[in-house]
ROROVEX-764890 format. One record per residue (C-alpha): residue in one letter; x, y, z. Coordinates in steps of 0.001 Angstrom, whole numbers, plus 500000, padded with zeros to 6 digits. Layout:
N
AXYZ
...
REM end
This chain:
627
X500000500000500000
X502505502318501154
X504949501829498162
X501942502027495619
X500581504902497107
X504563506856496645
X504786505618493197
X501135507444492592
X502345511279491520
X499795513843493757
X495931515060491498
X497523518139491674
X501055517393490168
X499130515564487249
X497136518606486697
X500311520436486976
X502089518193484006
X498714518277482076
X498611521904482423
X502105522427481370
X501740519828478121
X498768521813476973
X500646525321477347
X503655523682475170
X501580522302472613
X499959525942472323
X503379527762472469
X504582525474469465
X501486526242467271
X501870529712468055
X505568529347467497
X505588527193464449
X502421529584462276
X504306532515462887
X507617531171461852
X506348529822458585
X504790533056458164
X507452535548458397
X509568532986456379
X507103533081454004
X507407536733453681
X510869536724453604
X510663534943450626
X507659537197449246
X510112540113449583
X512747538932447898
X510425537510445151
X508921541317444650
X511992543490444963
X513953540757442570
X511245541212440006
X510780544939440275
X514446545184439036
X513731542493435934
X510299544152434686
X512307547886434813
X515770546996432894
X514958543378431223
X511413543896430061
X511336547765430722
X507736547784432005
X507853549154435771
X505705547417438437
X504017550569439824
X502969548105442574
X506115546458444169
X507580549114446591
X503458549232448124
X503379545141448069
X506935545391449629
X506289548014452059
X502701546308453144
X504505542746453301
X507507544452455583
X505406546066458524
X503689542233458664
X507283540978458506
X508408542614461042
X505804542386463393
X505599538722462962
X509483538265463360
X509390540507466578
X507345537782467670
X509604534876466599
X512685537057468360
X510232537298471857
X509841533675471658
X513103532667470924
X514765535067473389
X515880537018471142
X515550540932471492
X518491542969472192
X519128543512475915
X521756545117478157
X522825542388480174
X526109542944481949
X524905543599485320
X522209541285485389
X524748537961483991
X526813538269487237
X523756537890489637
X523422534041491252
X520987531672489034
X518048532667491530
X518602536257491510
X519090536282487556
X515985534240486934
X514039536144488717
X515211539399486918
X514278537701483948
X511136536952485144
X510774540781485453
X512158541997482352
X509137539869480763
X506620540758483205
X507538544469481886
X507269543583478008
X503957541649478925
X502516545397480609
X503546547433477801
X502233545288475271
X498565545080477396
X498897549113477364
X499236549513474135
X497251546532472800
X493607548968472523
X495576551856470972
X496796549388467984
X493388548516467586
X492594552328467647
X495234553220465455
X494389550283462896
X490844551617463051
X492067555652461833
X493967554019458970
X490874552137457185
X490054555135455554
X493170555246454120
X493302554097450508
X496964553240449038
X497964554812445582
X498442551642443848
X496523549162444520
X493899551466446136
X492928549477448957
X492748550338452798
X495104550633454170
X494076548708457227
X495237546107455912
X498847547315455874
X498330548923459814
X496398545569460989
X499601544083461423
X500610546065464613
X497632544567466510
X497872541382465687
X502022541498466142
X501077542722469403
X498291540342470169
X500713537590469403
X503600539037471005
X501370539006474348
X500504535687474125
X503749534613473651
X505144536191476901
X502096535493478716
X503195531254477371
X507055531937478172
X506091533176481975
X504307530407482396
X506353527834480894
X509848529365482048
X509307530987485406
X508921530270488648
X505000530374490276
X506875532842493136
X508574534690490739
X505788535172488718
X504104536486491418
X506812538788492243
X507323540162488805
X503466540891488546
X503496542781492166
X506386544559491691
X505916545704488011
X501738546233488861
X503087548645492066
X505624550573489877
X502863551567487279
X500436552660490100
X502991554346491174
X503067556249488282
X500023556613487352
X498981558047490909
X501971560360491139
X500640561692487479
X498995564690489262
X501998565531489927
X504165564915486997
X502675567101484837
X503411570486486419
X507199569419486007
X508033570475482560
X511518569227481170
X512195567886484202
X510094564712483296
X513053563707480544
X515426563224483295
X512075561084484956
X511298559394481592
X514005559525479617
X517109558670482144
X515550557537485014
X513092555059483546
X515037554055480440
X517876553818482164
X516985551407484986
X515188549296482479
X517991548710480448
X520177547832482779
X517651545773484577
X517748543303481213
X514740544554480006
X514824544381476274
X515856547341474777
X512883548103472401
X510495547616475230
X512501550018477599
X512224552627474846
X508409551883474327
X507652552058478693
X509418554873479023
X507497556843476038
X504339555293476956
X504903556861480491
X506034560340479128
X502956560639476683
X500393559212478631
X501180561229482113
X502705564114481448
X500907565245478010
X497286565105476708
X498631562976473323
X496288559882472378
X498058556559472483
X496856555936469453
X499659558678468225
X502482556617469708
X501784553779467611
X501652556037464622
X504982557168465230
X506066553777465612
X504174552861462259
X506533555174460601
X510120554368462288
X508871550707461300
X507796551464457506
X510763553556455620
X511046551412452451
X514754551843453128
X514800549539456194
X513739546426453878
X517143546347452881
X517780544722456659
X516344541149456695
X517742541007452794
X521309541652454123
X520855539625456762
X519778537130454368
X522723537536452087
X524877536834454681
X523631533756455791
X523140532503452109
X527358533267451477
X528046531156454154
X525533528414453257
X527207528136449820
X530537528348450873
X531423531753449465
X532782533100452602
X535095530000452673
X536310530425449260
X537570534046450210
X539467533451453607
X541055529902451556
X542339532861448906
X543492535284451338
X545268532530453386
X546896531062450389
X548759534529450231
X549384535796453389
X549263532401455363
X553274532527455006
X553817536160456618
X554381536552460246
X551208536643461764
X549522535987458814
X546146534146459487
X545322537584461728
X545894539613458452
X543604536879456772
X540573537647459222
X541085541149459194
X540925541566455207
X538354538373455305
X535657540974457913
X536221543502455460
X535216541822452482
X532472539747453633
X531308543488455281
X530803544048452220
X528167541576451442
X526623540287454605
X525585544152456057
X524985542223459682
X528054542422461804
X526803539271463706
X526427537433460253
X529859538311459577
X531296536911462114
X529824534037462228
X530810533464458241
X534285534116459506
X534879532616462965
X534010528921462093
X536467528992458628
X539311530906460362
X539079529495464011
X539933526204464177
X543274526943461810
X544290529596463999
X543883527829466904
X545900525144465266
X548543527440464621
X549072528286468055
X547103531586467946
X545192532068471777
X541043532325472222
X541662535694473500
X543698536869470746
X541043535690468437
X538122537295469677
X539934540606470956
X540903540727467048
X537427539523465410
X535559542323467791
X537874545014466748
X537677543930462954
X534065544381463908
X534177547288464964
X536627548672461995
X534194547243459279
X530905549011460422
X530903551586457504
X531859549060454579
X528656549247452324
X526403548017452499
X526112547999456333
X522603548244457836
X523640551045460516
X524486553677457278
X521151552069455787
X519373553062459217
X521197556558459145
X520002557170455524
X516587556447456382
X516304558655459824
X517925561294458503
X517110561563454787
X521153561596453851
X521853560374450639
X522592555889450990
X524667555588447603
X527033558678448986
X527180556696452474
X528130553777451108
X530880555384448854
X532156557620451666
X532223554752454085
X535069552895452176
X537608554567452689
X537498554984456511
X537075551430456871
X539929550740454890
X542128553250457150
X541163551611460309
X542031547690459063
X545499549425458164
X545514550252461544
X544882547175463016
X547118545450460833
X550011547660462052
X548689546751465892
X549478542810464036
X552879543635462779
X553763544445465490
X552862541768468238
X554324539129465862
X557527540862464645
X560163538699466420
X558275535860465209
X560957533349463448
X558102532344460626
X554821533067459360
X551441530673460348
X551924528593457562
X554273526803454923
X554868528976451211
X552239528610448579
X553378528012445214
X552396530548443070
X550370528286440819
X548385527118443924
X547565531040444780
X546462531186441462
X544277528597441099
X542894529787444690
X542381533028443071
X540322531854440365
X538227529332442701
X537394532465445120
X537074535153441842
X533128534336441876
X532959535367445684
X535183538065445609
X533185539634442428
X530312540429444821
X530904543421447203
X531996545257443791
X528647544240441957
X526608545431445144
X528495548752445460
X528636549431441262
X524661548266440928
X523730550564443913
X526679553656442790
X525069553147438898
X521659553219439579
X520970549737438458
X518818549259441847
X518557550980445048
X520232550513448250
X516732548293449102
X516372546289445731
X520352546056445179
X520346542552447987
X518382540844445951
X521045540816443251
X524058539743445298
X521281537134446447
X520460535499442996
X524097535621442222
X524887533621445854
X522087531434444509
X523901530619440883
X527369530386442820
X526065527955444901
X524525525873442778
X526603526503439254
X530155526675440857
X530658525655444769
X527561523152444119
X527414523399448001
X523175524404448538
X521495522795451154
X518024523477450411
X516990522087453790
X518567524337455356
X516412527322453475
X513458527495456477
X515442528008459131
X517758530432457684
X514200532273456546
X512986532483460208
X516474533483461505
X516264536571458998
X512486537247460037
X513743537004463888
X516939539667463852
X514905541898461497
X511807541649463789
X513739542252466585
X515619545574464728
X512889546750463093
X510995546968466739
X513749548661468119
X513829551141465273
X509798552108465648
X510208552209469871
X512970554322469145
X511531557070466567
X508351557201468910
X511049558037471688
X512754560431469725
X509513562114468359
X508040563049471942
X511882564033472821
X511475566389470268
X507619567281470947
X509077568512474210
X511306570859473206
X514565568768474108
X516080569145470592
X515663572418470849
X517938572627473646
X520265570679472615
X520998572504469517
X521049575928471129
X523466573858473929
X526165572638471076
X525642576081469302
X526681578237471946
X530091575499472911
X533341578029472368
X535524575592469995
X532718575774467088
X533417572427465151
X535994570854466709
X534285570927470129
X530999569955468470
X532830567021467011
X534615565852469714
X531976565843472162
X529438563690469000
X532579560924469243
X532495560350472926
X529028560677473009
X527892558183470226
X530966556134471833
X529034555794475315
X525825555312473419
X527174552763471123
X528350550611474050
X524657550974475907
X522189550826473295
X524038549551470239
X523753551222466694
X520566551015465600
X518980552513468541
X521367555219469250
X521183556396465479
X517484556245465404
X516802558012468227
X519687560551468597
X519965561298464453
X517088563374463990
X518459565269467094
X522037565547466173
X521840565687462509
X520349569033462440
X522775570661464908
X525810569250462819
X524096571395459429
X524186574341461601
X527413574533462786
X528899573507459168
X529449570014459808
X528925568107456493
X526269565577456804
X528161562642455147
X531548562970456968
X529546563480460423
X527742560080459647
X530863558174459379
X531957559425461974
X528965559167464375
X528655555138462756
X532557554749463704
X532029555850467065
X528935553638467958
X531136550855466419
X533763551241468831
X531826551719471859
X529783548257470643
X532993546757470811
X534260548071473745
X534197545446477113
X532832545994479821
X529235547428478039
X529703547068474613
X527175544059473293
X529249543634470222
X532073542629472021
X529818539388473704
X528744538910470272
X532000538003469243
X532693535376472044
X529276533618471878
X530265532906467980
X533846532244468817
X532908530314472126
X535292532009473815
X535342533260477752
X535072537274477808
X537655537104480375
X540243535680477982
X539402538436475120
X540072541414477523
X544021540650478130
X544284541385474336
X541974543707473141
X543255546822474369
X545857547211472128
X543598547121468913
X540981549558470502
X543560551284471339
X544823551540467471
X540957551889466536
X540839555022468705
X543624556888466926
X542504555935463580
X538924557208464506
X540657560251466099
X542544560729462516
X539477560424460767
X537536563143462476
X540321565557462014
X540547564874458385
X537552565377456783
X538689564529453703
X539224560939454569
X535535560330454381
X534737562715451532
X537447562551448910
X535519559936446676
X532571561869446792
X533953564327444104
REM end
């Protein structure tokens, strides 16, 4: 009796497993429609934007439909893969403080940072309805239909996105810690919304509130960054000023629909498509065939091999994790240390962020209205500068080497390297000359470099693993989702900064600094440097571009040169250890401890500085092939 009646789990355990089995079986229908979905649309956009650019130059009849499909398909795309990146874990988040809590302390922070996504997506669920409601009288040019059915996808992104985290607290946390995260998170907003009275009266003083206070603690709390944007705006607007919520996800609705920003989850893409087919081999095999034999030669090879596949990929995470897997194992082999590797493939990282076509100048472009094609020509030149710079950094850690990494290469073998790689090394040209000639824009021009990945692939490298098409779909619909969110939290952020007046501060605040320029400059490096390390590009650029952008046209800052600059500074501060996300990138792809990088990487920041130092006193670095 006694021994049958252990063996017999409790009723209320067996309710507790058949509770939990019926939750997973809903997360993975929810999980597995919307994947297929925004793969599905991934597809659809590449499919439209590919045959926009045969019907104008093969068959010359325009489709005066393709940029509305495109556009209508995108806002559902990234909706959908903001869900797949909420599911999967996947938003960016600050987490440096929170990783070196204990595994109860840091579960239960997690346990917040969701609770906190879950309120701001029940807060702003009714205004997406609202909002979706205002835009059914809309009709679109071209295919004149509402355009409801464009806007409908923020509800329903949202609607999904809430029962997602509603599924992932359930299935991942705690039953105390959900409790806790519910309490605490349901007392902060009453908080708030009782002190509101006496908010209002405040003025300007509510940005500190808002804009520092709450952003800040949220970030560093491991809340996900588009979400501490969003709360923090959501707060501002709906306390301190009289604007309908429904306006908020209007100016999210725009951050998220610039035709430009399609261009993202086709780079991204790209640059999981060159390493599928074995592109992004073929070039590092080249490069290592000739400088293999020099002192310190494979660390030349990743250095040139970043800047090249830069060149295609756009995603600094999909470029190094074309080139970590090819290079690593060799080096390693060679005697080359983990920290040494990843202290280099950071910095290259950080050195490559302006080598068209990358999606930060794409993002600038779009925020700012600055020219792409003149970004992506300017931005060569200061990438090249900086990989000279780390290459000197090379020369000289490994100058009293007795021999390079590896044995001589015949000459014929180089060759016939040469010729085996010519097909991948053909491709950041075609990009750059298709974009530069007007063949397609910056947003149509992936889908070339695509098709041509495609026919290498299958034509040359015969390495395509179809199989391995739906998952590389869904990681493109995830990354962009979660970028593309950022980007709309982040220009409805920046828009009720400005509403307030704050821009107008800040400009009269950098006008009135005595060095003119140079000061002006100097204190947009460090600046975009701390905010690079914090929030990352994309976020910084969206929301402090419109602001800064301005300022630099009135002091006589040219608009191209301050972009590189601004994008070179983020890049280093993403790079940078202790904050900088980029820089954790780098040793999740090389699986590498962070501790080991940090003994090595201060000498190539330290390079990366000067060079970036050189480049904002010489304007002419960024601008000469402009003219």
């Amino acid at each position: 009796m006694n021994a049958e009646h252990v063996a017999t789990p409790p009723l209320s355990t067996e309710r507790s497993h058949a509770t939990r089995g019926v939750l997973d079986r809903i997360e993975v229908a929810v999980g597995a429609l919307t994947e297929y979905a925004a793969a599905v649309l991934v597809l659809a956009e590449i499919v439209v934007l590919f045959w926009g650019i045969v019907a104008r130059y093969v068959f010359n009849s325009p489709l005066v439909w393709s940029d509305e499909v495109a556009g209508m398909c995108f806002l559902w795309l990234s909706m959908l893969g903001a869900v797949v990146a909420l599911r999967r874990g996947e938003h960016m988040r600050m987490t440096a403080l929170v990783a070196r809590l204990g595994p109860s302390a840091r579960a239960s922070m997690d346990c917040i940072a969701m609770t906190a996504a879950l309120a701001f997506l029940v807060l702003v669920a009714y205004p997406a309805y609202q909002y979706t409601s205002d835009q059914a009288i809309v009709t679109t040019p071209a295919l004149q239909i509402s355009d409801a059915w464009r806007a409908s996808a923020l509800p329903v992104g949202i609607g999904l996105m809430l029962l997602v985290s509603v599924l992932r607290l359930a299935r991942v946390c705690r039953v105390r810690d959900i409790v806790v995260s519910l309490v605490a998170v349901g007392a902060i907003i009453a908080a708030f919304w009782a002190l509101g009275p006496l908010l209002a009266p405040l003025g300007k003083l509510n940005l500190l509130i808002f804009f520092v206070g709450v952003v800040g603690a949220s970030v560093f709390g491991g809340i996900p960054i588009a979400f501490a944007f969003a709360l923090a705006t959501f707060g501002f607007l709906a306390l301190t000023t009289t604007t309908p919520m429904s306006v908020l996800v209007g100016r999210m609705d725009e951050g998220m629909s610039h035709l430009i920003l399609l261009a993202i989850p086709l780079f991204v893409f790209l640059g999981l498509l060159i390493e599928m087919t074995g592109m992004a081999s073929a070039m590092v095999r080249f490069l290592a065939s000739v400088l293999g034999r020099v002192r310190g030669g494979m660390s030349y090879v990743l250095v040139c091999a970043m800047y090249l596949v830069s060149g295609i990929s756009g995603s600094k995470a999909a470029d190094m994790a074309a080139i970590a897997p090819v290079l690593f194992p060799e080096m390693k082999a060679r005697g080359t240390k983990p920290g040494e590797l990843v202290a280099l493939l950071s910095t290259a990282g950080a050195q490559t962020e302006t080598i068209p076509p990358s999606i930060v100048l794409i993002t600038v472009g779009s925020v700012t209205g600055v020219s792409i094609s003149a970004l992506f020509t300017a931005g060569v030149l200061p990438g090249l500068l900086l990989g000279l710079v780390l290459c000197a950094v090379i020369w000289w850690r490994y100058r009293g080497s007795d021999h390079g990494d590896a044995a001589p290469v015949a000459r014929k073998e180089i060759g016939r390297a040469f010729v085996f790689a010519l097909p991948s090394l053909v491709l950041p040209f075609l990009i750059r000359a298709a974009v530069v000639e007007g063949v397609a824009t910056a947003t149509e021009v992936s889908t070339i470099g695509i098709a041509w990945s495609v026919l290498v692939g299958l034509l040359i490298y015969r390495k395509f693993d179809a199989r391995r098409l739906p998952a590389m779909l869904i990681e493109t619909a995830a990354l962009s989702g979660a970028i593309v969110f950022i980007i709309g939290s982040a220009t409805a952020m920046a828009w009720a900064l400005t509403q307030s007046g704050f821009a107008q501060d800040i400009a009269h605040a950098a006008s009135s600094l005595p060095g003119g320029k140079a000061d002006f400059m100097a204190c947009s490096v460090i600046a975009f440097m701390v905010l690079g390390s914090v929030l990352e590009g994309i976020p910084a650029i969206v929301l402090f571009g419109p602001l800064m952008f301005p300022i630099a046209r009135a002091v006589g800052v040219n608009e191209i040169y301050y972009a590189i600059v601004v994008v070179l500074s983020m890049g280093v501060g993403l790079f940078s250890p202790p904050f900088g996300v980029g820089y954790y990138t780098a040793c999740a792809i090389s699986r590498v401890d962070p501790a080991e990088g940090l003994r090595h990487i201060w000498g190539y920041l330290a390079a990366l500085i000067a060079g970036l130092v050189l480049i904002t006193a010489v304007p002419w670095i960024s601008t000469c092939l402009l003219h």
